[in-house]
Backbone bond lengths (Angstrom), bond angles and torsions (degrees), N, CA, C in turn:
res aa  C-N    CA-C-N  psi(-1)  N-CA   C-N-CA  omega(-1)  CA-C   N-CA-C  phi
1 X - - - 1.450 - - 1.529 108.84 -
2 X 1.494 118.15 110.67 1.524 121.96 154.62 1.582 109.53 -25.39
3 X 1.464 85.10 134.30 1.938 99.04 160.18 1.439 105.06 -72.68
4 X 1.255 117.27 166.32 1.543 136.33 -165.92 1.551 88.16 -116.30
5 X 1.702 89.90 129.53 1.561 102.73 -178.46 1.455 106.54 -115.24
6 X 1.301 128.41 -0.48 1.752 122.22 -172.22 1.358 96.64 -172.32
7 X 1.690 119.07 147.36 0.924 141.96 -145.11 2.135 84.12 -120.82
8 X 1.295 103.27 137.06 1.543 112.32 165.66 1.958 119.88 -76.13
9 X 0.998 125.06 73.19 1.117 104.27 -157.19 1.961 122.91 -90.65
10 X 1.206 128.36 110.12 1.085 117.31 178.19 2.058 124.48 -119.72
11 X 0.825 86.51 146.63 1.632 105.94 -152.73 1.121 94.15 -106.77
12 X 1.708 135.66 120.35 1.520 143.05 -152.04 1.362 106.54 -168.26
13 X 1.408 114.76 106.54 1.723 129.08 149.43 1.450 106.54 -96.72
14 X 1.551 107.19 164.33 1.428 116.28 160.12 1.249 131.59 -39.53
15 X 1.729 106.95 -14.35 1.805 101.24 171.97 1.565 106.08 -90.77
16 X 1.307 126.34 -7.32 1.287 113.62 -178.28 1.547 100.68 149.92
17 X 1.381 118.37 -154.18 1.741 130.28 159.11 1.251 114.08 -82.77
18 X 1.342 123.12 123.45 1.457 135.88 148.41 1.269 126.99 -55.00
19 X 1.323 102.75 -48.53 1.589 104.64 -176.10 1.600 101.04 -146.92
20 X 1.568 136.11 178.56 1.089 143.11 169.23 1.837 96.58 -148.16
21 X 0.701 140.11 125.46 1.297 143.68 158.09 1.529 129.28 -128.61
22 X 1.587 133.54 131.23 1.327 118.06 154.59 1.625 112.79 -103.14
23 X 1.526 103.34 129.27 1.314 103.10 -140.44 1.794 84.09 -144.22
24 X 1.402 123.08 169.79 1.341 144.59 175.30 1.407 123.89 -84.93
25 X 1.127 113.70 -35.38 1.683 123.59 156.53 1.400 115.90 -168.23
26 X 1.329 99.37 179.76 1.990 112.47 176.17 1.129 101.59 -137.22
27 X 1.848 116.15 159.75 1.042 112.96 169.40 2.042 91.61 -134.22
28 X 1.596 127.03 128.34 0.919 110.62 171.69 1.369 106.03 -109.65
29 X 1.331 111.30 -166.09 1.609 127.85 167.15 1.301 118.41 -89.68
30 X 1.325 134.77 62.41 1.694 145.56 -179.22 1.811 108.48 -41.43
31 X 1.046 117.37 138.96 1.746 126.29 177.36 1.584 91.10 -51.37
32 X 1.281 154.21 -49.68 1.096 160.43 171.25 1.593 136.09 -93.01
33 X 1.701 89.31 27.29 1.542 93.33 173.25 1.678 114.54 125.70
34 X 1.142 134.51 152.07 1.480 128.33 177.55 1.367 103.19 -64.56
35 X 1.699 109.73 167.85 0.942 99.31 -175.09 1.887 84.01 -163.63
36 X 1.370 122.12 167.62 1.315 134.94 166.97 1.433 133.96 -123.58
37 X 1.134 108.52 127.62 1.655 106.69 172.59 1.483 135.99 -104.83
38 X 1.052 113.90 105.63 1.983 109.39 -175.64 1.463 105.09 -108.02
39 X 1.348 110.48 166.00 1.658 103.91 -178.06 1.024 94.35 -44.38
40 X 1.651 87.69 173.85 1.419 108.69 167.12 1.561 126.13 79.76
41 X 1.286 99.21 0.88 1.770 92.54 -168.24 1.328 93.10 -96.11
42 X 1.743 96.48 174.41 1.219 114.13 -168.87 1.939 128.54 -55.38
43 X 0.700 150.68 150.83 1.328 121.82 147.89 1.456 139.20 -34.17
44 X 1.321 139.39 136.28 1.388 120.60 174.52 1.394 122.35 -177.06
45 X 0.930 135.59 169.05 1.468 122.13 -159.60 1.742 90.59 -142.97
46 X 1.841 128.06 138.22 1.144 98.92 175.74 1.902 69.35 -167.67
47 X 1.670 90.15 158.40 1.425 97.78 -176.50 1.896 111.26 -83.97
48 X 1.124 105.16 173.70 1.322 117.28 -172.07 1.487 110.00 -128.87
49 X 1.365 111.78 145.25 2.366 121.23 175.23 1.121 77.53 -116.09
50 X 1.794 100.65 163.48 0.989 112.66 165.29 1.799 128.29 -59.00
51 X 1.035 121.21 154.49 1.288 108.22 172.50 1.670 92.89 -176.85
52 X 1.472 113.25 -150.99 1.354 134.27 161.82 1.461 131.90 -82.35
53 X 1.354 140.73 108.75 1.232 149.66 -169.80 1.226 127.76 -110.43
54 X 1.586 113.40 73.45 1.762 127.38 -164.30 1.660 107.88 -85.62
55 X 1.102 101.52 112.01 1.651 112.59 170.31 1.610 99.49 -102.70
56 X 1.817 87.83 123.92 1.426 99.97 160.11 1.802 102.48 114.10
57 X 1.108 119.22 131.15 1.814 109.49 161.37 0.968 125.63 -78.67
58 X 1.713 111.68 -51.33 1.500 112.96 -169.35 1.160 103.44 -78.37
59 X 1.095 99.09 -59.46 2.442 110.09 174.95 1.213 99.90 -76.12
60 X 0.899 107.61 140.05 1.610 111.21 158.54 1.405 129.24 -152.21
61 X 1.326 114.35 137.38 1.362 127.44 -168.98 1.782 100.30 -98.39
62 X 1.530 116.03 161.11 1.367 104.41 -166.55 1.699 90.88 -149.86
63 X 1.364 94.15 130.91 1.934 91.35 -165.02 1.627 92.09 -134.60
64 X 1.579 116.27 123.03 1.342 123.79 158.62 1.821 110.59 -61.29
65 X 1.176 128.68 125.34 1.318 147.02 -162.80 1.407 124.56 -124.64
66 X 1.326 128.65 119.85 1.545 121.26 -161.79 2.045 80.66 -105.27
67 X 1.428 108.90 -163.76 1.258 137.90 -165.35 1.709 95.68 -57.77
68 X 1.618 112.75 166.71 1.091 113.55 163.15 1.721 115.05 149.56
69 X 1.356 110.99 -128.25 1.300 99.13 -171.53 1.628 92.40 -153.08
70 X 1.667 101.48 158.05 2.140 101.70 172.36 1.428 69.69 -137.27
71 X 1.816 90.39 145.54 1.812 108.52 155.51 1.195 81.16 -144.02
72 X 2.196 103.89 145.97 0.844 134.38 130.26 1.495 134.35 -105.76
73 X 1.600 108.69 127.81 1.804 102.72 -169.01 1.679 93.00 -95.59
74 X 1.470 110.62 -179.94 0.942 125.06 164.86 1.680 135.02 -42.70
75 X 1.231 115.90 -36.92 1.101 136.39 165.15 1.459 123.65 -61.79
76 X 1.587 109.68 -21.26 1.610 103.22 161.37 1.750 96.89 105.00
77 X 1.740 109.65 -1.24 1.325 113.66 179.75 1.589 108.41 -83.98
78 X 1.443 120.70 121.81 1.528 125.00 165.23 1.365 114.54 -106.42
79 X 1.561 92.63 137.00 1.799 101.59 -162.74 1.781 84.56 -118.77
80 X 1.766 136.10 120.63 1.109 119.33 161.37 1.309 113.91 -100.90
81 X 1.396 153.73 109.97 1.370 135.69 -159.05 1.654 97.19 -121.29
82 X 1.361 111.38 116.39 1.226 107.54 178.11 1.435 103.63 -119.39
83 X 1.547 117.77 -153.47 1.581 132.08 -175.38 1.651 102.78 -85.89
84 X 1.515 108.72 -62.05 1.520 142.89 -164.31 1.418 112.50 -119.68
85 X 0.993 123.23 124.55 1.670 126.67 159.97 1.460 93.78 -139.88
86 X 1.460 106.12 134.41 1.407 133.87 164.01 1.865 118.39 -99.49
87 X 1.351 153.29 152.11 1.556 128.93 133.55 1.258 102.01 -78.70
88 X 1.696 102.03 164.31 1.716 107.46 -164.13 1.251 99.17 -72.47
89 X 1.001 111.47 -37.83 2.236 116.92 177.19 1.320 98.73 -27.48
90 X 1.524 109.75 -73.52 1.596 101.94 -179.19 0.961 159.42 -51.04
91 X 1.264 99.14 -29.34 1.599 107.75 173.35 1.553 138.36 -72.85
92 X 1.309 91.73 128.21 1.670 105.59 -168.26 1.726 106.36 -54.21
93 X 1.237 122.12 86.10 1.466 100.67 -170.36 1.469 103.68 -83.36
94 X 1.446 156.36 38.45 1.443 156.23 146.86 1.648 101.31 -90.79
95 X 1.203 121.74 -23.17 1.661 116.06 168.61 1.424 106.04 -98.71
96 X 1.371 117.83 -36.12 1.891 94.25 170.51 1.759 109.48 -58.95
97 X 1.038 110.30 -40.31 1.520 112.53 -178.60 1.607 98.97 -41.98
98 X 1.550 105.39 -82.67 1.335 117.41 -173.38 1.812 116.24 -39.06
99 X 1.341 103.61 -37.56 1.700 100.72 170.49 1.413 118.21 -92.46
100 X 1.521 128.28 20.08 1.666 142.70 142.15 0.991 113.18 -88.28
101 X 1.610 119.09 -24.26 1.787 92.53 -168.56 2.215 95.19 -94.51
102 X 1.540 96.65 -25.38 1.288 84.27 169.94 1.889 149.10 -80.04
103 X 1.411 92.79 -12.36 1.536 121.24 144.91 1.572 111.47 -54.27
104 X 1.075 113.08 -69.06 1.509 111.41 -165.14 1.752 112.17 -63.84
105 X 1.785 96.73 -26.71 1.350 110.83 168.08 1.982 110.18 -43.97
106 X 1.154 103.76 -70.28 1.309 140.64 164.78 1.900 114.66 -30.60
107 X 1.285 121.72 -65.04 1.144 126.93 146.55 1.283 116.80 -37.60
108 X 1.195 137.64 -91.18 1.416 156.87 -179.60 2.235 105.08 -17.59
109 X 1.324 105.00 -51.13 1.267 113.82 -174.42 1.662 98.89 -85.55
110 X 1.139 124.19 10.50 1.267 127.70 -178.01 1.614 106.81 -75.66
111 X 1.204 108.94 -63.68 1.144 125.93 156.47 1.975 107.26 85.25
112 X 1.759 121.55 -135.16 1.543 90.54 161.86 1.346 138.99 -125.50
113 X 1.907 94.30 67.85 1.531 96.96 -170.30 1.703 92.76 -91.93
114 X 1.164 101.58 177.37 1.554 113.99 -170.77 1.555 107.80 -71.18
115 X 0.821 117.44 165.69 2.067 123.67 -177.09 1.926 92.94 -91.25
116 X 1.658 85.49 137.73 1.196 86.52 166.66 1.934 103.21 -143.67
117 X 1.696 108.76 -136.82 1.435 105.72 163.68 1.349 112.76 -57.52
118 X 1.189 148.60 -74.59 1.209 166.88 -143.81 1.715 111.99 -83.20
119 X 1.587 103.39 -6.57 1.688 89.60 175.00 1.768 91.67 -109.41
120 X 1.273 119.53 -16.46 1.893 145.95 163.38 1.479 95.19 -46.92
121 X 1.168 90.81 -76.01 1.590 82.89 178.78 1.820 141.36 -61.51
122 X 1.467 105.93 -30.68 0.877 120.39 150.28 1.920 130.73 -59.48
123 X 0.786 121.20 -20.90 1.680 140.28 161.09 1.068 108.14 -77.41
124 X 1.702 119.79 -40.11 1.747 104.43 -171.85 1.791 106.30 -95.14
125 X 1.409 109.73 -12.66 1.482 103.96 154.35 1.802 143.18 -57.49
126 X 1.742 79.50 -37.95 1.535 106.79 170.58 1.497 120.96 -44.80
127 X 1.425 107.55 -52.59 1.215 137.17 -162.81 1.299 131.41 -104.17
128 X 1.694 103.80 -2.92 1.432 135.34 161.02 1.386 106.47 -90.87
129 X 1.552 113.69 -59.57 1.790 101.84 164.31 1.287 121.78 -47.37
130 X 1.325 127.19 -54.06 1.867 141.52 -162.82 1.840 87.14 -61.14
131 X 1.368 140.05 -63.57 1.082 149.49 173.73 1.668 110.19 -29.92
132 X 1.202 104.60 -59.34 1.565 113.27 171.87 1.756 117.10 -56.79
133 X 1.156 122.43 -49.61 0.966 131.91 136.59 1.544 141.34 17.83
134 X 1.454 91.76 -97.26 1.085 143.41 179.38 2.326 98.20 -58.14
135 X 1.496 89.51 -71.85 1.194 81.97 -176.98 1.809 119.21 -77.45
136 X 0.680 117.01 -20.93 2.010 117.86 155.86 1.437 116.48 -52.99
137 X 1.617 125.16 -31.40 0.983 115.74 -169.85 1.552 122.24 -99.81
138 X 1.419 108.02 12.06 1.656 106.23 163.89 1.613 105.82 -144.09
């Protein structure tokens, strides 16, 4: 069996595909940390935070990313299906700003009642702006 030289990569919210690429690797934002993919890896299914979502080593494309999921099957096909995908080109970074400082606004007056929907939600705003961010700025 041939080694696997390129990864299938497709990039999927509820409006459709973001991106499709066959590309050399990815690196996403894992619930437990970044993480990278080059051929050949294993199969696996693992959730995703928002963060930054770079397809490609040498080229690379750079996508702000809300919650969701990456599978890779055997075949070398990657499916990332999240909530939100942005490219970094796009993003308005004077409204991610403005929707961090008002999250944190939001947090801050939280103060020490217990977490519920609304402090949930407030965290996944946080971290949907910081994500935006994040990927505009390199």
């Amino acid at each position: 069996m041939a080694l696997a030289t390129s990864l299938d990569v497709r990039l999927i919210t509820p409006k459709g595909v973001v991106a499709h690429a066959d590309t050399d690797g990815l690196t996403a934002p894992g619930e437990l940390g970044e993480f990278e993919l080059l051929p050949g890896h294993v199969p696996m299914l693992t959730a995703l935070r928002p963060g930054v979502l770079t397809i490609g080593d040498k080229q690379r494309a750079r996508y702000a990313v809300s919650i969701g999921y990456l599978r890779i099957d055997p075949s070398n096909a990657v499916e990332v299906l999240v909530d939100q995908a942005v490219p970094a080109g796009d993003v308005d970074v004077e409204v991610a700003k403005a929707d961090l400082v008002a999250a944190k606004t939001a947090l801050d007056g939280w103060g020490d009642k217990p977490a519920d929907g609304e402090w949930k939600n407030a965290m996944y705003r946080l971290a949907w702006a910081q994500a935006r961010i994040d990927a505009a700025s390199t």
